[in-house]
C-alpha positions in Angstrom: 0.0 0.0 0.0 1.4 3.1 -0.9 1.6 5.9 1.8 -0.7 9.3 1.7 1.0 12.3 3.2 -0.4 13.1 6.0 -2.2 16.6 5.5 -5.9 17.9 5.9 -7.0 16.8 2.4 -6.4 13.4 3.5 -9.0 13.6 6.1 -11.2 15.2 3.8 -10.2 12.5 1.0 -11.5 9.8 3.3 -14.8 11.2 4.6 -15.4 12.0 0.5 -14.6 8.5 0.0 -16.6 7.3 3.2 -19.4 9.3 2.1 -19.7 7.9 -1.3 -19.1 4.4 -0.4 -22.4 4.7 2.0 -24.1 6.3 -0.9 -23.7 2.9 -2.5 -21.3 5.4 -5.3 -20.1 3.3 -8.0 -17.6 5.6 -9.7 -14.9 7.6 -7.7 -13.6 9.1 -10.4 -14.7 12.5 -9.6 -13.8 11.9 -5.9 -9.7 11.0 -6.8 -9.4 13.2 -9.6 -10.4 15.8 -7.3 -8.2 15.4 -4.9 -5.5 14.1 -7.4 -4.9 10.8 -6.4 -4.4 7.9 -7.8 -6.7 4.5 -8.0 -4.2 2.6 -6.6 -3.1 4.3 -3.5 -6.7 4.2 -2.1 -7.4 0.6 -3.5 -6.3 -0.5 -0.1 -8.6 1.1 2.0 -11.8 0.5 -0.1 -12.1 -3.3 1.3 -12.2 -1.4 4.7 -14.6 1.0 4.7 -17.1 -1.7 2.8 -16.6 -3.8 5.4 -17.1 -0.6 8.0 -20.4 -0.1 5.9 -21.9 -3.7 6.1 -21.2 -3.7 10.3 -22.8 -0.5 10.8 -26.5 -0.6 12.0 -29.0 2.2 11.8 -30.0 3.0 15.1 -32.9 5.3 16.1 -32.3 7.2 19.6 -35.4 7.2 21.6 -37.2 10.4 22.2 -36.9 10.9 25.4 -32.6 10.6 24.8 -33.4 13.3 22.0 -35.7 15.4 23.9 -33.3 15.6 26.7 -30.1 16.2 24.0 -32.1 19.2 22.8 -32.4 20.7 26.1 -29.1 20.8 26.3 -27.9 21.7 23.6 -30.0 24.5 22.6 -31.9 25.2 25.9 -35.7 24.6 24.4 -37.8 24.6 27.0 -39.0 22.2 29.2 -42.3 20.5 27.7 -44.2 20.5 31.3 -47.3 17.8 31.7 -49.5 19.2 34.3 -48.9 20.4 37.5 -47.6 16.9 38.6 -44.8 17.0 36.6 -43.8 20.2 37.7 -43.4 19.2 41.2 -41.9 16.2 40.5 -38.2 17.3 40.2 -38.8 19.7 42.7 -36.9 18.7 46.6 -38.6 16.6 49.0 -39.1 20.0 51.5 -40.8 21.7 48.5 -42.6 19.1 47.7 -43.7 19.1 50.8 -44.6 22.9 50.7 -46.4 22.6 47.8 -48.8 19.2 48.6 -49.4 21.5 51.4 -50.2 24.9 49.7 -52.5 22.6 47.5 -54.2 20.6 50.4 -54.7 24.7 52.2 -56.2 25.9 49.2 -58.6 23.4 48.3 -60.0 23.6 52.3 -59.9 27.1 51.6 -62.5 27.2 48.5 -64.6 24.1 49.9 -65.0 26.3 53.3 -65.5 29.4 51.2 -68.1 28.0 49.2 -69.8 26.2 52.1 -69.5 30.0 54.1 -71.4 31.2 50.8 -74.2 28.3 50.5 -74.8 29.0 54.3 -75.4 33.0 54.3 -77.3 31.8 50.9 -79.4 29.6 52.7 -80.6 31.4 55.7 -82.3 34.2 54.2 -84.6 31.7 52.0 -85.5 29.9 55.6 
């Protein structure tokens, strides 16, 4: 096999060549003459990347890997579910708090409402 010098356009020379080869490319004519190199010194490393390409299986990632990839990346925001879901991560003492704050208020409308009913009520009797 004869050597490549090592230089950027030999990275770039493989990926083109990579590329192609998973394009199911038949001719890389335009690929070599491009770069200007010969058949021959990349004859050697076409069995490879074939071989590369027939032990490579597509794999989907699931959504909640890509969901959580995107968050990080880019910082969308957090798709919340209801108010459950919002405490959920929360800690333990807010958690806490806020079972609480939500047990407080709903005795706080059912007393109002039964405060209201009551003054309602009287007058008619």
């Amino acid at each position: 096999m004869k050597q490549l010098p090592l230089d950027p356009h030999t990275d770039d020379l493989y990926d083109s060549l990579t590329d192609a080869l998973f394009a199911d490319a038949q001719d890389l004519t335009p690929i070599l003459s491009r770069f200007g190199v010969a058949y021959a010194q990349v004859n050697d490393v076409l069995p490879i990347v074939r071989r590369l390409r027939g032990s490579m299986i597509r794999v989907h990632p699931s959504r909640r890997y890509v969901y959580r990839l995107r968050r990080q990346l880019v910082g969308a925001p957090v798709r919340s579910h209801g108010m459950i879901a919002r405490v959920r991560y929360l800690p333990p003492r807010v958690q806490i708090a806020a079972a609480l704050a939500l047990v407080a208020g709903a005795m706080l409308i059912v007393r109002r409402r039964h405060w209201l009913y009551s003054r309602l009520v009287e007058p008619i009797n």
